[in-house]
N, C-alpha and C positions, 0 to 999 in steps of 0.2 A: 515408256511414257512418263513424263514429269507430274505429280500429283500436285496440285497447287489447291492451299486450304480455303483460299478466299473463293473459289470456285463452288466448292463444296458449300461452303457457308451462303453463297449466291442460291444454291437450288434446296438450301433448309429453308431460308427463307423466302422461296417462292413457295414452298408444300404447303405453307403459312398461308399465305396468301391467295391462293388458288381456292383454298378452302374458306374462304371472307366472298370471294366471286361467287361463288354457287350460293351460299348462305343466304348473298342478301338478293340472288337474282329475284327470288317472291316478291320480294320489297318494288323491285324496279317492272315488273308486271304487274303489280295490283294499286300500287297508290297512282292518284292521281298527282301528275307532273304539275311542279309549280308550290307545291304544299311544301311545307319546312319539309313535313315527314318525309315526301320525296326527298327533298333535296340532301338529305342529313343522313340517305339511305346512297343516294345517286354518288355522291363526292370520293366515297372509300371504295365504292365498288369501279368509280372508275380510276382513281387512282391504283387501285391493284389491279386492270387488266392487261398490265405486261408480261405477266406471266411466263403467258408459253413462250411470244419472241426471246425472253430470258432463258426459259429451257433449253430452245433451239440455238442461242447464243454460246450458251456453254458448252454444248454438247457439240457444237464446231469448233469451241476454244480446244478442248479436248481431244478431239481429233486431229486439228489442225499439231497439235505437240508432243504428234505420233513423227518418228525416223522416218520422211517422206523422201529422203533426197536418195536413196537405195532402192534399186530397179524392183518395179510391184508385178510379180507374176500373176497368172490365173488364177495358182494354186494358191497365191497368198488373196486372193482378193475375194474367192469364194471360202476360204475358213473366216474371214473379215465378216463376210457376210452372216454365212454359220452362227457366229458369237453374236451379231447384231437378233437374228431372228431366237435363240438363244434366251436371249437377257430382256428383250425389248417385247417383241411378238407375240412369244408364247406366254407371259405372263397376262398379254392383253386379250391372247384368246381363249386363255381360262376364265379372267374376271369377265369377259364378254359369256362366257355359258353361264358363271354364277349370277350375273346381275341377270339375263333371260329369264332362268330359272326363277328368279326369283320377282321378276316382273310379273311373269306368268302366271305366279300364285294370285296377285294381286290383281291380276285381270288388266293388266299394263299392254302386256300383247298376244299374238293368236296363235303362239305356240305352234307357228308353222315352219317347216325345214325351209326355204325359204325366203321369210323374212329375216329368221335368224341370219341366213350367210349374208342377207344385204345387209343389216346390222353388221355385221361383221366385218362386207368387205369398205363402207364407209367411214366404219364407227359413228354412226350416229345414234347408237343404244341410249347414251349416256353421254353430258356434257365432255369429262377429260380424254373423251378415247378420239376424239378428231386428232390430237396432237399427235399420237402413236401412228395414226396414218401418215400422219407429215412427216414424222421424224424418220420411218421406214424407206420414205423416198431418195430423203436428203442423204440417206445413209448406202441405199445400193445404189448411188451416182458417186459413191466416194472417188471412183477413177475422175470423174471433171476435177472434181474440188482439189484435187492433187495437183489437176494439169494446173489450173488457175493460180493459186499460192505461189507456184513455181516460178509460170510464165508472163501474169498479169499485176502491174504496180498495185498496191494498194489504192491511189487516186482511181486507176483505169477499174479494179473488178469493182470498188466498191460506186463509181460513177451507173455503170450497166445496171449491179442489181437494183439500184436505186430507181432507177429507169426501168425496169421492167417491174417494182416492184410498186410504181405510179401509173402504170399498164394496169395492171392484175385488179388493182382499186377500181377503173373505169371498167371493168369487164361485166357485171352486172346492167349495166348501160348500153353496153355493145352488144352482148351474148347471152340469151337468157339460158346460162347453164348453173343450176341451182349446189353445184357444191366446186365453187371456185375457190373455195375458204379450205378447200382441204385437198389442194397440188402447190407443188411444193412452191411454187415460183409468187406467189402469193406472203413468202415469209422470206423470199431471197434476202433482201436486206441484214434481217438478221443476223442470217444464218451466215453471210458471207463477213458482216462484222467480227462474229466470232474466229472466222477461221483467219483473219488478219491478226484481230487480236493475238490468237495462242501464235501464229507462226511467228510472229514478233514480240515476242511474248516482256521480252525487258524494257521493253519502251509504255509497260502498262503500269510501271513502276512509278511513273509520273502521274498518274491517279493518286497517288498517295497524298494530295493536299486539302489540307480544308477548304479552303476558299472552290476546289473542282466540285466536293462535297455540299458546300450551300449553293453554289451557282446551281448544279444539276440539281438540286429538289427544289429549288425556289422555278424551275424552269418546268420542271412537270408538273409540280402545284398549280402554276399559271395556266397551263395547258388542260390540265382538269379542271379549273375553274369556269376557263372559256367552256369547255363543253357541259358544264355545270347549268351555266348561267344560258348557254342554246338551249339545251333540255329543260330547264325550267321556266324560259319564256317563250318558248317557239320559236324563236329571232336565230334564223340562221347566215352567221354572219361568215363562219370558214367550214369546208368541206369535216365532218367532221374525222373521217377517215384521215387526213392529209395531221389532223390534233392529235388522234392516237398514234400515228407514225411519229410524228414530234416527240410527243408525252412519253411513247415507249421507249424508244433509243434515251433518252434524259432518264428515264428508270434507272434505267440498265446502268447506263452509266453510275447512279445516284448511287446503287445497289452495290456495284463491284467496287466505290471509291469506298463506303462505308466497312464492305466485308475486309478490304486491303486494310483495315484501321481494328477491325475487330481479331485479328492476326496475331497483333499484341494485346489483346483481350485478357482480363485473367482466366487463368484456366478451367476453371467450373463454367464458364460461360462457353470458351471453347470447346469444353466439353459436350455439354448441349448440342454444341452447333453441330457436331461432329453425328453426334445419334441422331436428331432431324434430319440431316442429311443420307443417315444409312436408311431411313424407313421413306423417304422421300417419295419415291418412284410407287411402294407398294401403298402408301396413303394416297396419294394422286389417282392412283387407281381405285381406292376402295369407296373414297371417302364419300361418294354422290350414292353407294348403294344404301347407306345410313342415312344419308339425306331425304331419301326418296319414300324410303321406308316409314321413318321417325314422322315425316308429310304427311305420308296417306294414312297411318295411325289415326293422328290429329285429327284430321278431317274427318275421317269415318266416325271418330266419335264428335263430331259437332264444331272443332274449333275451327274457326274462320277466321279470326281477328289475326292482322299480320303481325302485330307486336309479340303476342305466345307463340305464336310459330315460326317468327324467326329468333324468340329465343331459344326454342326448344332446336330449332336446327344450329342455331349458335355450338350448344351445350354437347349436342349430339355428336356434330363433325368435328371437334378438339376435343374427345376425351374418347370414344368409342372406334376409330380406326388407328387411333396409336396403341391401346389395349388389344385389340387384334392383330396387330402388329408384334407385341412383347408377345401373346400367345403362341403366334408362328412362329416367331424365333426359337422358344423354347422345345414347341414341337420338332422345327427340323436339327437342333441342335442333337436330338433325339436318334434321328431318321435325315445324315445326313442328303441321301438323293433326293430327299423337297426341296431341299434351298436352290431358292431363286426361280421357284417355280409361279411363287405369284408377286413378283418384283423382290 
């Protein structure tokens, strides 16, 4: 597999980001819509919720720029799997007992065998662990996503997922099935951009301009402003689902032209990028148990006012899951059979 650094540098600076989402989610449940406050809370948070389709972007770039045109046995597609549940799974269902646990203490939940496994088999413990349900799906279908790259043009799969991934939006409408947000065909799009993307991977070389660079963020700017200015007057004038599907794909886009530019970065900066990127997966995962914690602290002793409190979760989630991070590192550096056990 070909390692490409702008990739890498794509999912440092989503760990970034992901961590601004939860931060200011207090912000966007407690102010009242329409106040500056909202609005100067509302604009970044929704400007950063590309996130995960960015994860599940790359992480089909990546796949897709696997040696697919060599016949895939059983035996290769259940070790495929192995490494997926491996690297991905098992790190999510250890931080799923730690975050329980520690719920627990806090009187978060009822410490039942239980609710734990439905927590578990959802993820809905905790904000980041829906993704890991998605990604798990997307990943033991790898036999389609082969067939597809193969046998379907880029116009044709990327026309379908588009199409069914304007289906999945209206399914709340149609189906009152409350975790539609967490099967995979709900993120098709993305995910099938990504696997065009890597399988074509030299033709993403033409990202490399300025002008693709301001166009794409002047284009999801715009698209967060619309949803900006709905949320802050009530005036709902376009679906807003239909804005984040816009606004996300122009992310992505924004995102991958910039990192393709940061390539040539000096090196101290690439260097950063490169260690964001190795703690990525295990901050994604930690960083709401800090959040959640550093919260109900707060409260318990009396703070209410959303300004201390999301700067104290500010403060909290960029400095206290990368220091947990250098800690493990050093521990399994130690005791190498831990590594990779909690991302």
């Amino acid at each position: 597999m070909v390692r490409r650094q702008e990739l890498s540098y794509m999912n440092a600076l989503a760990s970034l980001a992901v961590i601004l989402i939860h931060v200011l989610s207090l912000g966007i449940s407690s102010l009242t819509p329409g106040t500056w406050q909202s609005v100067a809370v509302y604009l970044p948070w929704r400007l950063a919720a590309f996130v995960v389709p960015m994860f599940l972007y790359t992480g089909a770039a990546k796949l897709a720029m696997q040696v697919w045109d060599k016949p895939l046995g059983f035996g290769d597609y259940l070790r495929y799997c192995l490494r997926r549940v491996r690297k991905i799974y098992l790190p999510y269902v250890l931080w799923v007992v730690i975050y329980y646990l520690a719920f627990w203490l806090i009187h978060y939940v009822r410490g039942e065998v239980g609710e734990f496994f439905s927590y578990l088999l959802i993820g809905n413990l905790s904000s980041p662990f829906y993704y890991i349900v998605i990604v798990m799906q997307f990943y033991l279908l790898m036999p389609l996503w082969r067939w597809m790259v193969r046998h379907l043009s880029p116009f044709v799969g990327m026309s379908l997922s588009l199409l069914v991934t304007l289906l999945m939006q209206q399914l709340p409408a149609l189906l009152p099935f409350p975790y539609y947000d967490r099967i995979f065909p709900t993120y098709l799009l993305f995910w099938t951009a990504g696997l065009y993307m890597g399988r074509y991977y030299r033709g993403v070389r033409l990202l490399r301009n300025g002008w693709n660079l301001v166009l794409a963020g002047t284009g999801a700017l715009l698209c967060a402003g619309l949803a900006c200015w709905q949320y802050a007057t009530g005036q709902w004038v376009l679906n807003l689902d239909l804005i984040k599907l816009c606004a996300d794909l122009l992310s992505i886009f924004f995102v991958q032209s910039l990192c393709l530019f940061l390539t040539k970065a000096p090196q101290k900066l690439q260097s950063l990028l490169e260690r964001l990127s190795q703690c990525s997966f295990f901050v994604y995962l930690s960083h709401c148990l800090f959040l959640t914690l550093v919260t109900a602290f707060l409260q318990s002793r009396g703070v209410s006012s959303v300004g201390p409190l999301l700067a104290a979760r500010f403060a909290a989630c960029y400095t206290l899951p990368f220091l947990c991070y250098w800690i493990y590192r050093k521990v399994t550096d130690r005791i190498p059979p831990l590594k990779g056990l909690l991302g």
